[in-house]
SERO-541834 format. One line per 2 residues: number of its first residue (from 1); for each residue x, y, z of C-alpha. Coordinates in steps of 0.001 Angstrom, whole numbers. Each point is the difference from the previous one (the first is absolute). Layout:
BEGIN
NUM> X,Y,Z; ...
This chain:
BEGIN
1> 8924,-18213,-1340; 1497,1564,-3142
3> -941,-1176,-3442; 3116,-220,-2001
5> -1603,-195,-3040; -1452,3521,609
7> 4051,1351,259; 1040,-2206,-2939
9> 1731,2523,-2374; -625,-320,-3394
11> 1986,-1391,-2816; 1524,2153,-2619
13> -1305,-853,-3141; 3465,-657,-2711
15> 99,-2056,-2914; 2410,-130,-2356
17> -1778,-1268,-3843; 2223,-1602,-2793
19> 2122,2532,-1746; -2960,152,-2699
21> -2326,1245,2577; -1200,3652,-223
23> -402,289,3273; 1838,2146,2359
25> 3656,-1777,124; 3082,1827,1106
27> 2696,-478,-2410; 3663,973,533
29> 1458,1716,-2786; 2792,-2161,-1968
31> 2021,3076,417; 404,-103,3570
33> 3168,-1577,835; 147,-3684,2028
35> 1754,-402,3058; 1671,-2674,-737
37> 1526,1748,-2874; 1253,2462,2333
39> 1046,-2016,2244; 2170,-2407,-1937
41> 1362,3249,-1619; 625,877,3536
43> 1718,-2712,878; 2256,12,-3001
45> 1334,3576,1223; 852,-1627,3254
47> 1934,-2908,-1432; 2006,2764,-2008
49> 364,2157,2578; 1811,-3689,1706
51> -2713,-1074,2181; 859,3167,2309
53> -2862,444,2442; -1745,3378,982
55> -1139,1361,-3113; -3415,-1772,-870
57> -1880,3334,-518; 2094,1492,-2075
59> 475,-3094,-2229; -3936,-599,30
61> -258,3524,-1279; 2317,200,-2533
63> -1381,-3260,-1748; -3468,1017,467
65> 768,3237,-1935; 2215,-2415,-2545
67> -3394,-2063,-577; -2071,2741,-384
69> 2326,1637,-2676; -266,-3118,-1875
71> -3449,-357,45; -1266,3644,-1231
């Protein structure tokens, strides 16, 4: 008989305190671009470019570099 309790794994500890808490919280820098920004920037380049499929990448590139020019 196995005793699953015995091959229970345990639980990572994570807790995430109030944004007044001094305790070890991971925030993300307001510098750091969304992805929604980028991608409705995106998708303005496509609707110039007339809805023309086939270039996603190179749209989603240019506007993140666009957003990140901005934002420096």
């Amino acid at each position: 008989m196995v005793d699953h309790k015995a091959q229970k794994q345990p639980t990572p500890k994570i807790s995430i305190g109030p944004k007044s808490s001094t305790g070890n919280v991971a925030l993300m820098p307001e510098t750091v671009p969304s992805q929604e920004k980028i991608r409705e920037r995106a998708y303005e380049l496509y609707q110039g470019r007339g809805r023309e499929p086939g270039q996603d990448e190179q749209d989603w590139l240019r506007a993140e570099r666009e957003i990140l020019k901005r934002e420096r």
